[in-house]
N, C-alpha and C positions, 0 to 999 in steps of 0.2 A: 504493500500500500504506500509505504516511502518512496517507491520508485514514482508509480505513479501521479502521486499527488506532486513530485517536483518536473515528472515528465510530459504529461500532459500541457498543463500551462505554457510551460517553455516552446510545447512544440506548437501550439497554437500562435504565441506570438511568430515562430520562424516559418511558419507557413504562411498565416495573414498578412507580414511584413515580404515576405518572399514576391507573393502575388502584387501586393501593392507597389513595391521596387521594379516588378517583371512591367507593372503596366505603365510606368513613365519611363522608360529606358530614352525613348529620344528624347527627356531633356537631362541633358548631366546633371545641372544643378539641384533640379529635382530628385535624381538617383540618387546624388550625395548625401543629400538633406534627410532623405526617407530611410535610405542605407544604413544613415550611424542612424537616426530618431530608431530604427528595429533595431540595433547592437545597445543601444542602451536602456534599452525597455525589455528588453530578454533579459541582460542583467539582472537590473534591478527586481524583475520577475524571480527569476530565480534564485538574489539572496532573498526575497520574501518569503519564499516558498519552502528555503532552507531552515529558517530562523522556524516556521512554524510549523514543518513535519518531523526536523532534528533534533527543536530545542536550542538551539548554538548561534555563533556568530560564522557567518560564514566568509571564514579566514581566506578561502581558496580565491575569491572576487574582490578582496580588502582593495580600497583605494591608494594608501599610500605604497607608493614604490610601483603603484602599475602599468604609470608610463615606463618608468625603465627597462619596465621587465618588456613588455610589449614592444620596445625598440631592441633591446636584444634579440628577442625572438624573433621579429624582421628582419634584422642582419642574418640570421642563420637561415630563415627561410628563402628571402634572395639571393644568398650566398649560394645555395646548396641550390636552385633552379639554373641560377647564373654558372656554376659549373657541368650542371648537365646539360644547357644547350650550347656552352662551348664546346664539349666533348663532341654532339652532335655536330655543328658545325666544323669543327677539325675531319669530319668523315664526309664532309660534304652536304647533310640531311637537314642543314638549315642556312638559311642568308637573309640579309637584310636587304629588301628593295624601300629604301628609302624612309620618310619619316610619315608618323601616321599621324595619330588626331590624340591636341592636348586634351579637349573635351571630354573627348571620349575614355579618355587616361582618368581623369577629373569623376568624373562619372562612374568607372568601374572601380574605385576608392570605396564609394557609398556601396556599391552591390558586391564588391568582395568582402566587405567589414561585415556584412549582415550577413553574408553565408559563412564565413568563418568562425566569427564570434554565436550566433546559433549552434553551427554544428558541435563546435567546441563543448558546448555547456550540455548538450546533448549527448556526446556520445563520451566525454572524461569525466566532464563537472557530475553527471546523474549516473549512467551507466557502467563507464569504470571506473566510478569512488564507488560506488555501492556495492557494483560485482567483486570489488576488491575484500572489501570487509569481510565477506564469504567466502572465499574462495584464495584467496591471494595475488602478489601484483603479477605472478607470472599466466597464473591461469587466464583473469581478467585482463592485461594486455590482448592472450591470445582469444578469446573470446570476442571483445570489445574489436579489434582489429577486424577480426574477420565481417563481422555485422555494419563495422563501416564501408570495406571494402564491398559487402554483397549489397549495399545500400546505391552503389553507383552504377549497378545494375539496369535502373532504371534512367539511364539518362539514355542520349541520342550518341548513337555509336557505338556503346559499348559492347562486351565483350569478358569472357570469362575471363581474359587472362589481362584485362584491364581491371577489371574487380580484386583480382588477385593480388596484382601488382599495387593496388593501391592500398589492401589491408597490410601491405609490410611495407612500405615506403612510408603511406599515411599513420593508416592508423594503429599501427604497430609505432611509432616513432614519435606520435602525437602522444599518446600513451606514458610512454616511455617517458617523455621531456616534462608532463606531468606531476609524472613519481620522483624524478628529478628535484623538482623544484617545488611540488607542492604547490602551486600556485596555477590557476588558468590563463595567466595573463601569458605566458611563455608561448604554450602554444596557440594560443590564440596569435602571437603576432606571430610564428614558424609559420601558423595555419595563412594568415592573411599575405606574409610576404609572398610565399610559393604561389599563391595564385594569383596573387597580385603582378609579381616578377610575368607569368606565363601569359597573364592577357594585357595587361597593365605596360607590360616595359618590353618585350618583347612579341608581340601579336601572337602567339602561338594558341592552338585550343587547350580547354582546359577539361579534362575529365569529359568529353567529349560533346561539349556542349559549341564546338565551333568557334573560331580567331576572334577577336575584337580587334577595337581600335584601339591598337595602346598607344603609345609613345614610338612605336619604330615598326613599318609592314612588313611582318615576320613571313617568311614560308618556306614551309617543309616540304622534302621532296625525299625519294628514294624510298629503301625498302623499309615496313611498315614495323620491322624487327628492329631496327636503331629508330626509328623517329618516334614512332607509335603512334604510327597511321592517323585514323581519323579521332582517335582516342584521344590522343597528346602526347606530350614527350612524357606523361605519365605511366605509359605504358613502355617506357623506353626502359630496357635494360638498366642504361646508367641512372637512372631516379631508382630503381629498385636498389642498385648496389650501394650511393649515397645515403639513401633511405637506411640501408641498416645499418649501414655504418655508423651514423647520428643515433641509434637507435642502441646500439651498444653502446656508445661515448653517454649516453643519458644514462644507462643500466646503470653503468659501471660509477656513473657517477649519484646515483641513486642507492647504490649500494654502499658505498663509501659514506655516504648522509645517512645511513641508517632506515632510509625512505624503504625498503623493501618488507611489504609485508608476507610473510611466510606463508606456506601453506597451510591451511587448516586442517585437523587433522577429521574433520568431520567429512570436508570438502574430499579427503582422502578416499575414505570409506565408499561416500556415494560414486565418486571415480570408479574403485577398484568393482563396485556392482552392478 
């Protein structure tokens, strides 16, 4: 019933903020506006929601320090995009024809913050803290991972081995940087830079939802095994391989902070039956 009563709500704001973002897209400013007005109304939804099915203060969305962590977490996430479509482009599977649209840059700001900062609170903030508690951080990484990955299922393009690819680059590693740091605000900016970096600064598609107009007219060519086809470079090998790479550096460093919760030995039992 904890689940629910923090999941429900949360997912109603990212759905009705979702639709409402999807239906102004031709004006940036408006996408902007509407974009963060859902990242900050999901929020705030969901420490309310925390404070009165936990009990608690919910530490995970605390304000101070969530800029910083949220620009860290952007450095990492365009970091790690920015080396995969260099990679790509060293094999030839990406080039830049010229410059694209600031507005449009401007605009996908507002509609990436609202898909990242929802999905974020959705599938770490309710799903893997809660699955966690039961189960452990390793079960509930693998878990939560996977239902992210089968979650993109439903987008346009996709593909089993885009789903896949994404429960371990994503959300095996969103996870991860979580347990890390205890805090949402991390991955939330990992979540927002990588898709930001993909449509935002490089025009490339994102989870196969088709190029935008970023900052630069990205396009991909060649075979669909380095680029990842109509999927995105999300589906490319190299996001898989950086993906766990970040995904251990968080482990390991989550394990050294003490963040790792054990396996339960109940969790044990109902496994081994």
């Amino acid at each position: 019933m904890r689940l629910l009563k923090q999941l429900v709500p949360v997912a109603v704001v990212a759905f009705a903020g979702g639709m409402i973002v999807g239906a102004v897209q031709g004006s940036p400013l408006l996408t902007l506006l509407l974009g963060v007005a859902t990242a900050v109304l999901a929020v705030l939804v969901y420490a309310r929601m925390v404070r009165w099915s936990e009990r608690r203060a919910p530490v995970e969305v605390v304000a101070k320090g969530a800029v910083a962590a949220i620009v860290r977490g952007m450095l990492i996430g365009v970091g790690m995009f920015a080396a995969v479509i260099v990679n790509i482009a060293f094999l030839g599977g990406y080039r830049i024809d010229g410059m694209g649209s600031v507005p449009g840059a401007v605009g996908l700001v507002g509609f990436m913050a609202a898909a990242a900062v929802t999905e974020e609170l959705l599938f770490r903030g309710i799903l893997f803290r809660i699955v966690e508690e039961r189960t452990g951080t390793w079960i509930a990484l693998a878990l939560t991972g996977l239902l992210f990955g089968l979650s993109h299922l439903f987008n346009p393009h996709a593909d089993l081995w885009g789903a896949i690819a994404i429960a371990i680059e994503a959300g095996g590693m969103l996870a991860a940087a979580y347990a890390a740091t205890r805090t949402l605000w991390v991955p939330i900016g990992v979540h927002f830079g990588w898709n930001f970096a993909a449509a935002g600064i490089f025009g490339t598609e994102v989870s196969g939802n088709g190029a935008s107009q970023g900052l630069l007219h990205g396009v991909t060519s060649g075979p669909a095994l380095l680029t990842g086809g109509e999927f995105g470079p999300e589906a490319s090998p190299y996001a898989v391989v950086f993906g766990l790479l970040l995904t251990v550096g968080f482990m390991w460093l989550a394990r050294r902070r003490g963040n790792v919760v054990p396996l339960r030995r109940g969790a044990t039992v109902t496994l081994a039956q």
